[in-house]
C-alpha positions as CSV (number, residue, x, y, z in Angstrom):
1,X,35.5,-65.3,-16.7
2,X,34.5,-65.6,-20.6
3,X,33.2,-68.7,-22.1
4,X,34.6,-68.5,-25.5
5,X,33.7,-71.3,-28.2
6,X,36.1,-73.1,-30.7
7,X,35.0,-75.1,-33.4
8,X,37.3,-77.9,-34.7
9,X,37.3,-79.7,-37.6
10,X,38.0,-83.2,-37.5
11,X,40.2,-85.1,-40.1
12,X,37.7,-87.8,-41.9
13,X,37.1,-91.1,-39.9
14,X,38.7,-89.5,-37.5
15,X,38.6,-91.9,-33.7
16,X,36.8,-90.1,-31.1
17,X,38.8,-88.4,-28.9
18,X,37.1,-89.1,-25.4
19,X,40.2,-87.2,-23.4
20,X,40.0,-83.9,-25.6
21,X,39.2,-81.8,-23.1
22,X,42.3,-83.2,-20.9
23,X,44.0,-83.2,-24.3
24,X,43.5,-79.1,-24.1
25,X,44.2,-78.8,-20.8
26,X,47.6,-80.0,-21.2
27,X,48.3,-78.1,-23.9
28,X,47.3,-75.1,-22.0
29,X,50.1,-71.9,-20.7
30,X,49.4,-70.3,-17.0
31,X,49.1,-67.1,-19.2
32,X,45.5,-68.7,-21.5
33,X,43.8,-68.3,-18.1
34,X,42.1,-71.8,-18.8
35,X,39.6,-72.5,-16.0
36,X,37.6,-75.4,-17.6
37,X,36.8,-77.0,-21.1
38,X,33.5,-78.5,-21.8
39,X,33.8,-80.8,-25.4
40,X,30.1,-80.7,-27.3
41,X,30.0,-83.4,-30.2
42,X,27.6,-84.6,-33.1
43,X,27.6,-81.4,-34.6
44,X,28.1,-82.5,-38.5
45,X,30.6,-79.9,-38.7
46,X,32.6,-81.1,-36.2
47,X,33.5,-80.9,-33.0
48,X,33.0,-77.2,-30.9
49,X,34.8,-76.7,-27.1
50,X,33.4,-74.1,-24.8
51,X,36.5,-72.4,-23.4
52,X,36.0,-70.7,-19.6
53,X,38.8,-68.4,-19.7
54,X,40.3,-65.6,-17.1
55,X,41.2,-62.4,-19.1
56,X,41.2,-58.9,-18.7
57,X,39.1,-58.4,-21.4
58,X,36.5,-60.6,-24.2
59,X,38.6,-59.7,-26.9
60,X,41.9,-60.7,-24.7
61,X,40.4,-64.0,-24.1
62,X,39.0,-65.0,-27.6
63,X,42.9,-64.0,-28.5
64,X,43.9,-67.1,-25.5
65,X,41.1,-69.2,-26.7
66,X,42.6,-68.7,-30.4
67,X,46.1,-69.3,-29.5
68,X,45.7,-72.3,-27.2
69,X,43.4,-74.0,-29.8
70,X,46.1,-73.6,-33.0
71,X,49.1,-74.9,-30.3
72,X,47.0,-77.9,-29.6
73,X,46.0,-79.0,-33.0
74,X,49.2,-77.8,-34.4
75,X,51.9,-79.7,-31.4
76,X,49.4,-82.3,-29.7
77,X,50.0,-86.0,-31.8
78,X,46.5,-86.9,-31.2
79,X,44.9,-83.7,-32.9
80,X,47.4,-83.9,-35.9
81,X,45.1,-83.6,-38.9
82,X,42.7,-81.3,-37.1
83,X,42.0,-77.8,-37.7
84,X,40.6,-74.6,-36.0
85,X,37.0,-73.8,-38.2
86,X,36.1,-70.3,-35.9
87,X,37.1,-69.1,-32.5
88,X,35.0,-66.9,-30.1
89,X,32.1,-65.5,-28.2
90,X,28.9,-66.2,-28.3
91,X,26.3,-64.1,-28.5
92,X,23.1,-64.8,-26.6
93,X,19.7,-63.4,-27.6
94,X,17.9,-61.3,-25.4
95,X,14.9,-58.7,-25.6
96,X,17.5,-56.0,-26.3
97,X,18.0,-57.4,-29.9
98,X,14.7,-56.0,-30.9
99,X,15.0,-52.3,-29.9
């Protein structure tokens, strides 16, 4: 399982969407391999989803995480106006940076 992040940006005044993550999860094909969607707000920038995905691969599941974000801003009603800033894994720190 990968957790891939998606940051969205929000259309200005935008309501807040307390059902996003079901919003996503509806909007979601057997083949994104979507196990879970955690929804992180207050960031200034906008709005950022931590995908848990199933894939074969990191680079096949930042490709789901890509895809299922553009259908839902681009086909869901309540995310018209929205828009996909960046898509995909985060890298974590570790003492292995440094040699």
């Amino acid at each position: 399982m990968y957790l891939i992040h998606v940051r969205l940006r929000a259309p200005a005044e935008a309501p807040a969407l307390p059902d996003l993550a079901a919003i996503v999860y509806a909007c979601a094909e057997e083949s994104d391999g979507l196990e879970h969607v955690s929804v992180h707000t207050g960031a200034a920038e906008g709005l950022t989803l931590g995908l848990f995905l199933l894939g074969d691969s990191l680079a096949a599941a930042e490709d789901s995480a890509a895809r299922l974000s553009r259908r839902a801003v681009e086909h869901h009603p309540d995310l018209l106006g929205y828009g996909v800033v960046a898509s995909g894994a985060v890298l974590v720190p570790g003492p292995w940076w440094d040699a």
